[in-house]
DRENPA-3360 file (N, C-alpha, C; in nm, 2 decimals, always signed):
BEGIN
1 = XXXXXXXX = -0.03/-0.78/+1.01/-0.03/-0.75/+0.87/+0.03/-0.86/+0.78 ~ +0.11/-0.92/+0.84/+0.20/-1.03/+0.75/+0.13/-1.15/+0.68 ~ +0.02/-1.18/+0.87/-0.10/-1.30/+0.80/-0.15/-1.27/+0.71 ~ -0.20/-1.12/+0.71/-0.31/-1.12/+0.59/-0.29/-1.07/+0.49 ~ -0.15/-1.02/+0.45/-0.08/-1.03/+0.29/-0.07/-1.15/+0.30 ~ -0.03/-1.29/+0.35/+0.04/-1.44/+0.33/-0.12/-1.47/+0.29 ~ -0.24/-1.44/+0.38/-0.35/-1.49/+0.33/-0.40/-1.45/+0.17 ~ -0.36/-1.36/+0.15/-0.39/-1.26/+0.03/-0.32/-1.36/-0.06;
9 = XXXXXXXX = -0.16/-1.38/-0.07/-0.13/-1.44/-0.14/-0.15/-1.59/-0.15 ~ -0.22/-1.68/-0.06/-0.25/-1.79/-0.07/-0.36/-1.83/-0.10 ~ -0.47/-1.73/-0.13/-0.58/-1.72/-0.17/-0.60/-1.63/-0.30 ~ -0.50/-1.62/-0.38/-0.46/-1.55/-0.46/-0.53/-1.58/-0.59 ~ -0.51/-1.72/-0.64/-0.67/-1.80/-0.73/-0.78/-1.76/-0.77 ~ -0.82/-1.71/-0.61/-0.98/-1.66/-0.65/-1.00/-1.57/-0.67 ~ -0.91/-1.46/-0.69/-0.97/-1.35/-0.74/-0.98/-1.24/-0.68 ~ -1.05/-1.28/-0.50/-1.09/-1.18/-0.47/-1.02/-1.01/-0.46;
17 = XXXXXXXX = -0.92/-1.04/-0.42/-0.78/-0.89/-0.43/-0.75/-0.90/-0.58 ~ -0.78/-0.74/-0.64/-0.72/-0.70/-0.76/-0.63/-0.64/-0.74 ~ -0.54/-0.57/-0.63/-0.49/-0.44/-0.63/-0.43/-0.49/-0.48 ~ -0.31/-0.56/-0.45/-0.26/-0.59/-0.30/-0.10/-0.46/-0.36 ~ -0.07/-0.39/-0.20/+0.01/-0.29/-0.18/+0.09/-0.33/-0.11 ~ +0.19/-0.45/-0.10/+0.26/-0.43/+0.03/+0.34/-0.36/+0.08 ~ +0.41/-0.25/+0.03/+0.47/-0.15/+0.08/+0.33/-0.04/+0.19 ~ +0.25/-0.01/+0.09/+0.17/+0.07/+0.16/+0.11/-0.02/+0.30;
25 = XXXXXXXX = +0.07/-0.12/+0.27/+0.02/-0.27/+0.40/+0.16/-0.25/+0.50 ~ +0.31/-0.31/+0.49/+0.40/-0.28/+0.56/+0.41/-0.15/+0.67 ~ +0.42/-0.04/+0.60/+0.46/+0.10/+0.60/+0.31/+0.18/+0.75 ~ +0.15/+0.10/+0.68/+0.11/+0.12/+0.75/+0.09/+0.08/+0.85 ~ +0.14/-0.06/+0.86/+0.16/-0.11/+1.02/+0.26/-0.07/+1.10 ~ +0.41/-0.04/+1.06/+0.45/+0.02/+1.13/+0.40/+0.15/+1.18 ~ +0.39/+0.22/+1.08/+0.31/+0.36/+1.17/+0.21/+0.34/+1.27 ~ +0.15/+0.22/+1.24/+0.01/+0.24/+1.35/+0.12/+0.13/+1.53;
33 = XXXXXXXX = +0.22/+0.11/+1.45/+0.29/+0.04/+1.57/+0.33/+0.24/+1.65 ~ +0.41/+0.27/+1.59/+0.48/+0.41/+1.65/+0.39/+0.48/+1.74 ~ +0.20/+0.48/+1.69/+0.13/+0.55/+1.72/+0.14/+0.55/+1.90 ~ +0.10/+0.68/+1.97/+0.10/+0.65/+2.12/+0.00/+0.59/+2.16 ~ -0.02/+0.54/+2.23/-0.13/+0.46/+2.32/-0.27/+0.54/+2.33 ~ -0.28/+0.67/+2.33/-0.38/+0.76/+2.36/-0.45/+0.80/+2.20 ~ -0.36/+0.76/+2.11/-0.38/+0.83/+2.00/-0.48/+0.75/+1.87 ~ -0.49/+0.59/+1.96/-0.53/+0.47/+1.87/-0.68/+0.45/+1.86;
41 = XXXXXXXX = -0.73/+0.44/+1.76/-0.87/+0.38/+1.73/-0.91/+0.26/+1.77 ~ -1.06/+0.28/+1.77/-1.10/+0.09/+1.83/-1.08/+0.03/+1.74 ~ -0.98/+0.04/+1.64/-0.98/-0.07/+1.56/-0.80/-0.06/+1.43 ~ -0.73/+0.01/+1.56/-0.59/+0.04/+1.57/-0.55/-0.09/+1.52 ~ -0.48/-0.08/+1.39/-0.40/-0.16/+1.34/-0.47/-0.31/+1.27 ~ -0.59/-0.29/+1.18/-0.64/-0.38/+1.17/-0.61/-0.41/+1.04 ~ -0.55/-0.49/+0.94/-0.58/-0.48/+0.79/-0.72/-0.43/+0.78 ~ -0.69/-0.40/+0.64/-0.82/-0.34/+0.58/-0.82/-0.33/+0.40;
49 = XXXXXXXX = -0.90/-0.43/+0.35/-0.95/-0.42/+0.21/-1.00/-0.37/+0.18 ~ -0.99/-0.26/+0.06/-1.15/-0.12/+0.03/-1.19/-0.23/-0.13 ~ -1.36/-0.20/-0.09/-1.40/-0.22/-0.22/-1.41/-0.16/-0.29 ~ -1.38/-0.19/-0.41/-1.35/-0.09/-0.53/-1.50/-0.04/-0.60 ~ -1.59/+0.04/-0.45/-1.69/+0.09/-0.52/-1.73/+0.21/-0.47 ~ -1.62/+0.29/-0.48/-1.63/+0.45/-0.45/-1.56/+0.55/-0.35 ~ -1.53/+0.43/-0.27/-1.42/+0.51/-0.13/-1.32/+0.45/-0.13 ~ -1.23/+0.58/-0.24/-1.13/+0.61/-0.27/-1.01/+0.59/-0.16;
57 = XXXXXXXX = -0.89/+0.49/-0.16/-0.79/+0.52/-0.07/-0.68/+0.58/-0.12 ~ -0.61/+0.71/-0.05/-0.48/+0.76/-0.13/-0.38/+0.63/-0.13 ~ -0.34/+0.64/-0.28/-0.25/+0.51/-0.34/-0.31/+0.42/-0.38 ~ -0.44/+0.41/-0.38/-0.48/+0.25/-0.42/-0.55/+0.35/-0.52 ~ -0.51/+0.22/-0.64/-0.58/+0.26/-0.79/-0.72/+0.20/-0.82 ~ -0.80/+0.32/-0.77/-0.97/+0.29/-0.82/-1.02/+0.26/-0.96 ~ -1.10/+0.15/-0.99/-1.15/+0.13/-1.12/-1.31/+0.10/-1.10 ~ -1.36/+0.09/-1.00/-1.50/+0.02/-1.02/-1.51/-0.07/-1.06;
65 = XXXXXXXX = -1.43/-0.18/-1.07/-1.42/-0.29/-1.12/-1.42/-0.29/-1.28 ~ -1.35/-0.16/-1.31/-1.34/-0.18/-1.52/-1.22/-0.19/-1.56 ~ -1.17/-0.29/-1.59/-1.01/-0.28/-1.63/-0.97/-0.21/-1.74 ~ -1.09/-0.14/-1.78/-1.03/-0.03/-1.86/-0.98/+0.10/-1.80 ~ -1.07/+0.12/-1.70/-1.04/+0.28/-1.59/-0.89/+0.17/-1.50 ~ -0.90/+0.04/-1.48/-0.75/-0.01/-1.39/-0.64/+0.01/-1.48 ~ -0.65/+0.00/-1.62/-0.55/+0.03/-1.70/-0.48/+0.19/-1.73 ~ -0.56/+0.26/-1.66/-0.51/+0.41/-1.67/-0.41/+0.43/-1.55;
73 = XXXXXXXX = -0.40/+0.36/-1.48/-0.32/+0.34/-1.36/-0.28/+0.45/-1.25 ~ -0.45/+0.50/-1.24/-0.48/+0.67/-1.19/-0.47/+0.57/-1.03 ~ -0.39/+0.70/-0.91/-0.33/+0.71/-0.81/-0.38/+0.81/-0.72 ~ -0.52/+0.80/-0.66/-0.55/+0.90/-0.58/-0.46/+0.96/-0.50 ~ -0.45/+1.11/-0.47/-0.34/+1.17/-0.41/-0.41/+1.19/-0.26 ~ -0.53/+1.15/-0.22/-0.61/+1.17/-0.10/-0.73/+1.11/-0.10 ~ -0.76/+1.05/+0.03/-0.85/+0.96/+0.09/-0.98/+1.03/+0.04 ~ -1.09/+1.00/-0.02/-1.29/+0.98/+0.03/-1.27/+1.06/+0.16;
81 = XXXXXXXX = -1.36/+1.09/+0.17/-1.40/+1.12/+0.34/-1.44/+0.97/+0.37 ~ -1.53/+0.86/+0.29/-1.49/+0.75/+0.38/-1.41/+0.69/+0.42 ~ -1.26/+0.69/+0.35/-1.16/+0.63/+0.37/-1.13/+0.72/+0.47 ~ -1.12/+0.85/+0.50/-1.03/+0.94/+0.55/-1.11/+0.88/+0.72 ~ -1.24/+0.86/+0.71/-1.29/+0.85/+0.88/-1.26/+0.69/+0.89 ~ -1.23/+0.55/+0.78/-1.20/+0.48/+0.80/-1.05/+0.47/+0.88 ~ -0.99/+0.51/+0.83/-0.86/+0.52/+0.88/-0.84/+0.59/+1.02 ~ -0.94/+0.67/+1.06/-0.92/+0.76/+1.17/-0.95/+0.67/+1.28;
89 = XXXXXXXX = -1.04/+0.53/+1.27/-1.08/+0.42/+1.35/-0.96/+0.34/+1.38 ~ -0.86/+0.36/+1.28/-0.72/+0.27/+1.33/-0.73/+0.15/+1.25 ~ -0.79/+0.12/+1.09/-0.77/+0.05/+1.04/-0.67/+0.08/+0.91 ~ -0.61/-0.03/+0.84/-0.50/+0.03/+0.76/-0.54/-0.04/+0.64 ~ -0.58/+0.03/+0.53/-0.66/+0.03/+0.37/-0.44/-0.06/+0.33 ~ -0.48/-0.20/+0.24/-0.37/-0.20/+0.16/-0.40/-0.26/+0.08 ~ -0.46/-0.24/+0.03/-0.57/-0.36/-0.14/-0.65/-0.33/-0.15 ~ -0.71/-0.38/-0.28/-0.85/-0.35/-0.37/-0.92/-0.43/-0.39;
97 = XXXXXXXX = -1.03/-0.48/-0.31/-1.09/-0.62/-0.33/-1.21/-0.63/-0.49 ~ -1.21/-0.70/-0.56/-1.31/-0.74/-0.66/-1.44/-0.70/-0.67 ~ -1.50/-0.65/-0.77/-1.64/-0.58/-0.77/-1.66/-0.60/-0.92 ~ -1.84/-0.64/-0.98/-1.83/-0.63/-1.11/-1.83/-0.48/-1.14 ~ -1.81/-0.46/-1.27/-1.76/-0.33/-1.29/-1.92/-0.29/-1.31 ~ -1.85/-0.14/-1.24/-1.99/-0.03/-1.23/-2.10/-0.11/-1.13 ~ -2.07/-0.14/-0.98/-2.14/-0.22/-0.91/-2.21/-0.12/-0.84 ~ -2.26/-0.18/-0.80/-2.36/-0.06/-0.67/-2.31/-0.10/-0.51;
105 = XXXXXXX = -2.34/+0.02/-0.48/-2.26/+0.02/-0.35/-2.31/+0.00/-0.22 ~ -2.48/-0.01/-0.22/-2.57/-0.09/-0.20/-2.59/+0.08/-0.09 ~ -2.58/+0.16/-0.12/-2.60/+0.29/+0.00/-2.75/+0.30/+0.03 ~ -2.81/+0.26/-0.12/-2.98/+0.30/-0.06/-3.06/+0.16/-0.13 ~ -3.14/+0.22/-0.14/-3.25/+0.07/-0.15/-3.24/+0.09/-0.31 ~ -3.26/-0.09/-0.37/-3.22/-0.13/-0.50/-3.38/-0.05/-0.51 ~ -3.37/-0.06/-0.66/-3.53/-0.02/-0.72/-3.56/-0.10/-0.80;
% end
């Protein structure tokens, strides 16, 4: 987790992270450290960036990429179901990666 908040902040320029958590980034690595051996996902302890295009993580402030909805500084109190099964793989959500506002999420075919 340390690399890739140090990468976050050294690649900090471009843009890509709107929304970096290090408490919640920290906090969840240790938990996934505590976790038992039997209890871990294939993908136990991995950083993890959500794109800010609909799968909502609890604590990370969703905007769709509008810094008008980022300026209300709304705090989901609970995961998407896809965040909720992301996390259940053993990856750990601590930032908000860049999206133009009101992006598409690319779920079905453009028209």
């Amino acid at each position: 987790m340390e690399a890739s908040l140090a990468a976050c902040h050294t690649q900090e320029a471009l843009g890509a992270v709107v929304h970096l958590d290090e408490g919640m980034a920290r906090a969840g690595a240790a938990a996934a450290d505590d976790l038992p051996k039997d209890q871990r996902g294939p993908f136990h302890g991995v950083p993890f960036l959500v794109k800010d295009l609909g799968g909502v993580a609890k604590g990370l402030p969703p905007a769709a990429g509008s810094a008008a909805i980022r300026a209300q500084g709304r705090r989901p109190e609970a995961d998407s179901h896809l965040l909720h099964d992301l996390r259940r793989t053993g990856l750990i959500p601590f930032g908000i990666t860049a999206t133009p506002p009101f992006g598409l999420s690319g779920g079905g075919p453009c028209l």
